[in-house]
N, CA and C of each residue as an Amber inpcrd file, in Angstrom:
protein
   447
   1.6620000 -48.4340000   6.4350000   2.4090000 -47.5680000   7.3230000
   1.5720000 -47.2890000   8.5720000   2.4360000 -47.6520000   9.9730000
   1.7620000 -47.0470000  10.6300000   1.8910000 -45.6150000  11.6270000
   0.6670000 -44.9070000  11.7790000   1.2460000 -43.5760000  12.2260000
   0.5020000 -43.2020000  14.2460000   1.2020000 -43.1940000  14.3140000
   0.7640000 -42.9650000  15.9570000   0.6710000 -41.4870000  16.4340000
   0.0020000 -41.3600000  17.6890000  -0.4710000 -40.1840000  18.5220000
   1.1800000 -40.0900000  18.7600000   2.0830000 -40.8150000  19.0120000
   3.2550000 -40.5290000  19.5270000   4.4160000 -39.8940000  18.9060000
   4.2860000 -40.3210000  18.0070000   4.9440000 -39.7440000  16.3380000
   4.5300000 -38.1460000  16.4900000   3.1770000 -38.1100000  16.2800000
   2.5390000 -37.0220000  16.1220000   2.9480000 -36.0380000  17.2930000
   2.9180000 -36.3600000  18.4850000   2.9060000 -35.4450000  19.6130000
   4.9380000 -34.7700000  19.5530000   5.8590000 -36.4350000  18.8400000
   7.2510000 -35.6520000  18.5860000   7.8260000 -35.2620000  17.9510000
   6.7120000 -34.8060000  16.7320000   7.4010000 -34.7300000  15.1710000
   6.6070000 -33.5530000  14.6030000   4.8490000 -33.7690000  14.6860000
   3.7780000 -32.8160000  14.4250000   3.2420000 -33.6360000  13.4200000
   4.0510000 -34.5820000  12.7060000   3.5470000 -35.3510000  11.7310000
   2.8500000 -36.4340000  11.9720000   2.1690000 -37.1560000  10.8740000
   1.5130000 -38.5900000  10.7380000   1.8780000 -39.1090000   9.4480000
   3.4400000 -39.6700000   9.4080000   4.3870000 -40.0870000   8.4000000
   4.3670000 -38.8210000   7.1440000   3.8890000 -39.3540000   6.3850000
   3.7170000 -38.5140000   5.0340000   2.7790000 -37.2590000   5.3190000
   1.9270000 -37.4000000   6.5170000   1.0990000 -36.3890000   6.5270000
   1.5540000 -35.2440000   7.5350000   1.9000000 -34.0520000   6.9560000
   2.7880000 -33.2620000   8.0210000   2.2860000 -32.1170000   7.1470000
   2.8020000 -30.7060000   8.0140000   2.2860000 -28.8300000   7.3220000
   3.1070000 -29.2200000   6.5090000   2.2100000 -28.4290000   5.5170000
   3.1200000 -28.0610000   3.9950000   2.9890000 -29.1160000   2.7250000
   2.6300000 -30.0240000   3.5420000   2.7860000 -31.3500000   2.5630000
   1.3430000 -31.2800000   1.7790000   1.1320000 -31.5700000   0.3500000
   0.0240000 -32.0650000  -0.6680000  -1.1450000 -33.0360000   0.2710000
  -2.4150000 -32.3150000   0.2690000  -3.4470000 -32.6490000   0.4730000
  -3.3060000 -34.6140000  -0.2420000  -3.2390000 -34.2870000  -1.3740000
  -3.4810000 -35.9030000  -2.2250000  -2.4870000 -36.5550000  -1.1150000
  -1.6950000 -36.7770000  -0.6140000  -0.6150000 -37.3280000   0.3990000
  -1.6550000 -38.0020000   1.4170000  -2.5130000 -37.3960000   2.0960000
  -3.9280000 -37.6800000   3.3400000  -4.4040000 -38.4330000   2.6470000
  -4.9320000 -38.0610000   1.3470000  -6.2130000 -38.4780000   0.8820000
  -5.8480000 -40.2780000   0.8110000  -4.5960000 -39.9600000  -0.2690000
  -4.2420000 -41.3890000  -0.5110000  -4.1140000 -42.3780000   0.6770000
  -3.3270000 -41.6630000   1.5810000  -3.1160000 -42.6650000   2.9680000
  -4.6890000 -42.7510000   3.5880000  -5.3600000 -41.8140000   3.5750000
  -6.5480000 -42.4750000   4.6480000  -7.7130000 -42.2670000   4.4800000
  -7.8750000 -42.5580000   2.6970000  -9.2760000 -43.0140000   1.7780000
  -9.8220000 -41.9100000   2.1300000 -11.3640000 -41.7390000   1.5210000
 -12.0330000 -41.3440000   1.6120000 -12.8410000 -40.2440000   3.0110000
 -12.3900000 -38.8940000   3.3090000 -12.6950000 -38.2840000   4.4850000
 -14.5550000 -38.0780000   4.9390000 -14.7750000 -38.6720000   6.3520000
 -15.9570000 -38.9410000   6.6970000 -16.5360000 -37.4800000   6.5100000
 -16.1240000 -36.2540000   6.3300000 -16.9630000 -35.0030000   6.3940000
 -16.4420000 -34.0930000   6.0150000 -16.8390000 -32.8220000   5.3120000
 -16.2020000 -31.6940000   4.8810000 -16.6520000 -30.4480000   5.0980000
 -15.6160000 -29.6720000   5.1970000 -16.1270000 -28.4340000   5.4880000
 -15.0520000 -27.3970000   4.9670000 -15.9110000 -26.2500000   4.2710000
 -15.1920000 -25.2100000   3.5630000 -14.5320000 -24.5440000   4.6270000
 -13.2240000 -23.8970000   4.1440000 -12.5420000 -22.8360000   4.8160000
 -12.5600000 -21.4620000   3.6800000 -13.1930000 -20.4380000   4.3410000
 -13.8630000 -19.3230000   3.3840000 -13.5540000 -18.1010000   4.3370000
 -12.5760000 -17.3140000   3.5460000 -12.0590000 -15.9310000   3.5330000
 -12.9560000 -14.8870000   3.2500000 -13.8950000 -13.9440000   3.5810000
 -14.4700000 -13.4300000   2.8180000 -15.1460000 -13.6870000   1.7950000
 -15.9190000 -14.6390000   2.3470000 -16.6450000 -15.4710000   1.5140000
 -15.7330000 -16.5140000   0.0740000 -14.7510000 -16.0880000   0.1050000
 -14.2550000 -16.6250000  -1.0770000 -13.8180000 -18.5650000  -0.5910000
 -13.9310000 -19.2540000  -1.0330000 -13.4960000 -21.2240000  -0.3620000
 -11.9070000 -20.7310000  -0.5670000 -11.1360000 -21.0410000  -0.0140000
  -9.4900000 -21.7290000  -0.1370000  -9.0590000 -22.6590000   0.0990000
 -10.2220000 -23.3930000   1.0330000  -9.3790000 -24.7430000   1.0650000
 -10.6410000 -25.8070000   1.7550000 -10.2470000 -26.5570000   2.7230000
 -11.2330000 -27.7350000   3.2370000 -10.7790000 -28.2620000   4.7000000
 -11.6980000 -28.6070000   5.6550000 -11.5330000 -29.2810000   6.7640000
 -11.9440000 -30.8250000   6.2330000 -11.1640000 -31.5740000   6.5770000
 -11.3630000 -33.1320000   6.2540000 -11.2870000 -33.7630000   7.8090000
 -12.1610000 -34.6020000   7.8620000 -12.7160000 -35.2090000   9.2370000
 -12.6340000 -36.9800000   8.7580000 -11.7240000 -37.4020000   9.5330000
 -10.9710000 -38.9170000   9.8660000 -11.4610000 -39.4960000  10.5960000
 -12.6310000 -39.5670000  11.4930000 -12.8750000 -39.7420000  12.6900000
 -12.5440000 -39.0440000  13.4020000 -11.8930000 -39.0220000  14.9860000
 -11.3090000 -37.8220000  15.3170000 -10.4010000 -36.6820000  14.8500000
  -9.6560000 -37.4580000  13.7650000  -8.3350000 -36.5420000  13.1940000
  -9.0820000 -35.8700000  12.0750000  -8.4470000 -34.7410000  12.2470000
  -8.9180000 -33.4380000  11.3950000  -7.8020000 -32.8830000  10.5710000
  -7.8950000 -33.0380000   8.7090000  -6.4320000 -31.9660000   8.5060000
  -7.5100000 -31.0880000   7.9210000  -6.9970000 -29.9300000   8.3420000
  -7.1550000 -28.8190000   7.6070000  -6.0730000 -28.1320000   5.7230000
  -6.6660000 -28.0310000   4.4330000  -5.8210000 -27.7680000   4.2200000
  -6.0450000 -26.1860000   3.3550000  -5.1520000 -25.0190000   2.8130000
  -5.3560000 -24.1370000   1.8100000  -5.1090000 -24.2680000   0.5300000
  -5.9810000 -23.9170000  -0.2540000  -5.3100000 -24.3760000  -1.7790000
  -5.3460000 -25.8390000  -1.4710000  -3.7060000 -26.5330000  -2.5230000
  -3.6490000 -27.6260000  -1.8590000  -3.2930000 -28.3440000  -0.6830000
  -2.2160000 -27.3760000  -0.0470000  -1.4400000 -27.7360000   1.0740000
  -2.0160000 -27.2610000   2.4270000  -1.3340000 -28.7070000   3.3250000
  -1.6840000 -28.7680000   5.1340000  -1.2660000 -27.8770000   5.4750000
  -2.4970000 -27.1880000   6.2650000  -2.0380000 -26.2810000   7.2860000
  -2.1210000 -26.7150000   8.4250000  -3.0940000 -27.2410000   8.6400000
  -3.1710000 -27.8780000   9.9990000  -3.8400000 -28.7890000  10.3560000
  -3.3130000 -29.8030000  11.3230000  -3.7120000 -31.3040000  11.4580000
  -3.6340000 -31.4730000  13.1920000  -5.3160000 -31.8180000  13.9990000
  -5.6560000 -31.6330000  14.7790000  -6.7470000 -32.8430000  15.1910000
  -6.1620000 -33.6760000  16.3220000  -6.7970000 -34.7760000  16.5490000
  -8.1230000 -34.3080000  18.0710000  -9.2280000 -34.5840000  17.6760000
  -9.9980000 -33.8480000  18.3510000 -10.0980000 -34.9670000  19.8040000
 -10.3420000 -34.9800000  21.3630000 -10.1930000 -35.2250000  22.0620000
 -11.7030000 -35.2210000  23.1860000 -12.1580000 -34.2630000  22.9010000
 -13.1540000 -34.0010000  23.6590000 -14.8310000 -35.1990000  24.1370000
 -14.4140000 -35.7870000  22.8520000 -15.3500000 -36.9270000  23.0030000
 -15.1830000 -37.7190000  24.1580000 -16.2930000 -38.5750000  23.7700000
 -15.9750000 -39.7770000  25.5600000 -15.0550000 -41.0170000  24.8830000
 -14.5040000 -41.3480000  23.4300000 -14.1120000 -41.8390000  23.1900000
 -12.8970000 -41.9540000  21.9670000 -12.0620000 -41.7980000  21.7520000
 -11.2860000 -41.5100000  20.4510000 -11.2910000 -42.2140000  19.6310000
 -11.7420000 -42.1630000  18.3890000 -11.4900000 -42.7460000  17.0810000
 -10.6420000 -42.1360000  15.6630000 -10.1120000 -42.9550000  15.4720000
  -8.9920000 -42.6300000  14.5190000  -8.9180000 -43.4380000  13.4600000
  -8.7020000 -43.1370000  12.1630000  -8.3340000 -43.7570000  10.7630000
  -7.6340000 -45.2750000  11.1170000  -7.9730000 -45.7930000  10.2410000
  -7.2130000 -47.3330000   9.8620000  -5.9120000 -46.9220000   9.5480000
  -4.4120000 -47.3610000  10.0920000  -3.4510000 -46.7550000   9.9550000
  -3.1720000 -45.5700000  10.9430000  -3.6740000 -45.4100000  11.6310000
  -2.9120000 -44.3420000  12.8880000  -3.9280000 -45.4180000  14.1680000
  -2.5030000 -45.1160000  14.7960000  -2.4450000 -45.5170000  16.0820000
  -2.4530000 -44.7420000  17.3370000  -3.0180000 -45.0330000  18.9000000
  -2.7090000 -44.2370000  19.7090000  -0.6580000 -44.1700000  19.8710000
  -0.1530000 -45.5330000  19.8790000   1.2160000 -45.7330000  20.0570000
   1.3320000 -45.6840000  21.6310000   2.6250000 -45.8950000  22.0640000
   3.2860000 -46.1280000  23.3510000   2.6630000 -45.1520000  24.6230000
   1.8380000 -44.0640000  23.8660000   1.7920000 -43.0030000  25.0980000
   0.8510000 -43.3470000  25.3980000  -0.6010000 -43.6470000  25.1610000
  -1.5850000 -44.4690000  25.6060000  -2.6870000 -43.5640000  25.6560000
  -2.2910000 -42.4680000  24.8200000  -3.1360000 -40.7520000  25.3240000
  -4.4900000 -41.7110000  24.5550000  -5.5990000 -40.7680000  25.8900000
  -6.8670000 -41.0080000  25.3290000  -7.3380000 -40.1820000  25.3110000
  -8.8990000 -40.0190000  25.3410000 -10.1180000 -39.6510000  25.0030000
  -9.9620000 -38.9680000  26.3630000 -10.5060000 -37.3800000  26.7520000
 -10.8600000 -36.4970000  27.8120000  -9.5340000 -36.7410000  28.7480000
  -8.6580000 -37.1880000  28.7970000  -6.8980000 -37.3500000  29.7350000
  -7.0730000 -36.1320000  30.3630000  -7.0750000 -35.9170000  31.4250000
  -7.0370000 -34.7370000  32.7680000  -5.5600000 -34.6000000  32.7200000
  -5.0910000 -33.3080000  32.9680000  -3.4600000 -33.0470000  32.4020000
  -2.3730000 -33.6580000  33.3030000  -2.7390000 -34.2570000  34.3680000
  -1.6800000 -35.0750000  35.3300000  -1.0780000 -36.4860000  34.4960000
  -2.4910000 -36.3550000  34.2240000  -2.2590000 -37.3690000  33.1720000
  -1.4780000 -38.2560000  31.7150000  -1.4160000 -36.4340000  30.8920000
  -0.8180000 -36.2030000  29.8370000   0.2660000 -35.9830000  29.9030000
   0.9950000 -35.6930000  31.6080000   2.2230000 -35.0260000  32.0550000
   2.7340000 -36.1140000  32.2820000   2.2630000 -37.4240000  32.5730000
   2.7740000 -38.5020000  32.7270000   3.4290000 -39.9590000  31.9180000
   2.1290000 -39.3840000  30.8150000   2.7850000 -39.8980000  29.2620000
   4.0000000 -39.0650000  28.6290000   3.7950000 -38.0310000  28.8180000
   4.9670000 -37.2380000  28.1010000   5.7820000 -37.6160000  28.7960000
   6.6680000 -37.8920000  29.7540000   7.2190000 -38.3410000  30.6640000
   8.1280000 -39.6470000  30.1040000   6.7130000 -40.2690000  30.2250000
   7.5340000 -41.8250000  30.4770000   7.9310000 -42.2740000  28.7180000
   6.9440000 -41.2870000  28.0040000   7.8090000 -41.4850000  26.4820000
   8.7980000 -40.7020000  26.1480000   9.3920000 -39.6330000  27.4400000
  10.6150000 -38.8890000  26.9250000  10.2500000 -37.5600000  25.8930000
   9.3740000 -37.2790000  25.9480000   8.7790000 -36.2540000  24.8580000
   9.4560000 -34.8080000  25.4720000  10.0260000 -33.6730000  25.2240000
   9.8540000 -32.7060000  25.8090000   8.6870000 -31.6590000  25.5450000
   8.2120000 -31.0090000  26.6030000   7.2270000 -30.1120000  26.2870000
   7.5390000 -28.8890000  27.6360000   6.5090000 -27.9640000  27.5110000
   6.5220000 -26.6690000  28.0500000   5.0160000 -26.1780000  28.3340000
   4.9080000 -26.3230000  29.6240000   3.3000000 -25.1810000  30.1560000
   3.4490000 -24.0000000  28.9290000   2.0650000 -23.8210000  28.2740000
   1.8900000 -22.2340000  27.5970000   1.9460000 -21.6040000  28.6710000
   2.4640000 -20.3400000  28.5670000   2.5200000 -19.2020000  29.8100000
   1.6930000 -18.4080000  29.6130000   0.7230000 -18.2750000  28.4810000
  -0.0530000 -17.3260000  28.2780000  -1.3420000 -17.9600000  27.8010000
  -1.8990000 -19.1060000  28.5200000  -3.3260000 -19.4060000  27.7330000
  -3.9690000 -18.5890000  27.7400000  -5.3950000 -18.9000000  26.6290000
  -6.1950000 -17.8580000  26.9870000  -7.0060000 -18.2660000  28.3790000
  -7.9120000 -17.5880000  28.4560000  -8.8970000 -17.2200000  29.7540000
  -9.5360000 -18.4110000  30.1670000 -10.1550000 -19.0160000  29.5610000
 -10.6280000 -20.5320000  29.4610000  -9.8820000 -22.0380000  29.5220000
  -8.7460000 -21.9920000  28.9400000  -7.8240000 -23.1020000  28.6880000
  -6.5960000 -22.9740000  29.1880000  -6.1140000 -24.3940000  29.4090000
  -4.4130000 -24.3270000  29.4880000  -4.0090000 -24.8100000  28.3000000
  -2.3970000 -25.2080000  27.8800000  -2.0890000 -25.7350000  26.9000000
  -0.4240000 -25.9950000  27.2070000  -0.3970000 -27.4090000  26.6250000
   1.1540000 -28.0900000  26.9190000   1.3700000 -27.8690000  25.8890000
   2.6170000 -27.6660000  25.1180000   3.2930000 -28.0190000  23.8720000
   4.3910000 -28.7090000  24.1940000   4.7520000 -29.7420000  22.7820000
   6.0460000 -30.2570000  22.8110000   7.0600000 -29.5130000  21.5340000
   7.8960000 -29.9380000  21.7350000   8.9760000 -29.3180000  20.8200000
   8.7750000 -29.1180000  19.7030000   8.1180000 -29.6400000  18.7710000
   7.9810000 -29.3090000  17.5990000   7.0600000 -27.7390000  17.5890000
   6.0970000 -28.1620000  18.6810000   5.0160000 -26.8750000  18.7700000
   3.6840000 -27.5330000  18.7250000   3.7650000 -28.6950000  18.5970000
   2.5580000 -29.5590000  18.7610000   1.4470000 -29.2300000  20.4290000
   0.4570000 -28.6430000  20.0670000  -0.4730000 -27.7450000  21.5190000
  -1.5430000 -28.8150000  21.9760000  -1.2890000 -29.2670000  22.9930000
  -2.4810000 -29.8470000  23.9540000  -3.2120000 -29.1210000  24.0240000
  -4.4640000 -28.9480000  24.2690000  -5.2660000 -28.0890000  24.3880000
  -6.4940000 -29.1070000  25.1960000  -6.2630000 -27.9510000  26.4020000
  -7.0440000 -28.2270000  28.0120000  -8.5250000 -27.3120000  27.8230000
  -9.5920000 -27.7740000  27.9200000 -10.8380000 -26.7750000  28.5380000
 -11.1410000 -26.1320000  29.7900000 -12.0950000 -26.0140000  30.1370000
 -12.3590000 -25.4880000  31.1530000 -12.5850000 -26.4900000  32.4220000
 -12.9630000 -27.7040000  32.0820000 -13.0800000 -28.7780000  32.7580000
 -11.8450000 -29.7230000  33.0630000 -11.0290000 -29.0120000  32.4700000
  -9.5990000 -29.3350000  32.8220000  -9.2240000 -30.9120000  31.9610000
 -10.1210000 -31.2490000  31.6160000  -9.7810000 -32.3370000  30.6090000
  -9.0540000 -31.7090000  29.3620000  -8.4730000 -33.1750000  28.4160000
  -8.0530000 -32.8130000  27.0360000  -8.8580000 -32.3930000  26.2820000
  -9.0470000 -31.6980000  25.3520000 -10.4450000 -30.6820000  24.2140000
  -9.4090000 -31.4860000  22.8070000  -8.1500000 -30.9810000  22.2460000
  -7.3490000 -31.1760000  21.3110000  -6.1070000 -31.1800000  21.6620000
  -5.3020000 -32.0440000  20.2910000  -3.8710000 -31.5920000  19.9750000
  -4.1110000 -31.3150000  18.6660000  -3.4480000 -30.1460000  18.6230000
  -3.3710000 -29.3180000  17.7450000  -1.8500000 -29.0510000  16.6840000
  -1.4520000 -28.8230000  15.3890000  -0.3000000 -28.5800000  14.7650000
  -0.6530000 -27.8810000  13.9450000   0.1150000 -26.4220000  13.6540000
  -0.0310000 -25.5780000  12.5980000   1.2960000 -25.4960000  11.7090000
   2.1250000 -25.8060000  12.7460000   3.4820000 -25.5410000  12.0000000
   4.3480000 -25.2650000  13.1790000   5.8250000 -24.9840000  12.9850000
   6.7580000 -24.4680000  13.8860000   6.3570000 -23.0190000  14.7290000
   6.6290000 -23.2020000  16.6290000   5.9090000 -22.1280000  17.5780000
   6.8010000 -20.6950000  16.8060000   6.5790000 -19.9370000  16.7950000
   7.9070000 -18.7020000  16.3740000   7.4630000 -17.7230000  17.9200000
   8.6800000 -17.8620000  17.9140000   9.0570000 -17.1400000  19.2950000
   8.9180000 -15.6680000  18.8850000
């Protein structure tokens, strides 16, 4: 199966791998995760950061909470089985940039009206968040789940 940045940016998903869905679902699709890291409440673990190369799922218990392809590097790397796809998004994309892929792949999205102090941030419809730094380059895209108004 293959799963693309493009999928991802109009769906939030990476096929089988989407919020809510069973951790074992990742694991199986994309072997063995290069790094781990606890997610701890008051000291207590609930869950795990799993590191793909750039792609990151986060999950609690067993289930995705959130799945976040990191950007900030000088170069993007991604799992065997995900693809950039049609939009061509890369590694550090300056947002004229990202406005132009969204574009020409038909994606809808929306300026955040309220970044914080440091960042901007595009979302597309699902709620899927670009996330701009201070240098005005791409930092992440980000998915937690549906935006609630």
């Amino acid at each position: 199966m293959t799963m693309t940045l493009e999928d991802f940016a109009r769906t939030g998903a990476f096929g089988q791998i989407r919020i809510g869905a069973d951790i074992s679902a990742a694991r199986r699709l994309l072997g063995r995760a290069e790094a781990l890291a606890p997610i701890r409440i008051s000291g207590k673990r609930y869950g795990t950061i799993l590191a793909y190369g750039d792609l990151e799922i986060s999950h609690l218990e067993s289930k995705i909470c959130l799945i976040a392809v990191e950007l900030w590097r000088p170069t993007l790397t991604l799992p065997a089985g995900v693809e950039r796809g049609a939009l061509k998004l890369r590694a550090r994309m300056k947002k004229p940039a990202l406005l132009r892929c969204l574009k020409r792949g038909e994606i809808p999205y929306e300026e955040d009206p309220d970044p914080d102090w440091d960042t901007a941030a595009i979302r597309t419809g699902p709620g899927v968040t670009f996330v701009f730094g201070d240098n005005r380059r791409i930092n992440s895209i980000q998915y937690s789940g549906p935006k609630l108004r």
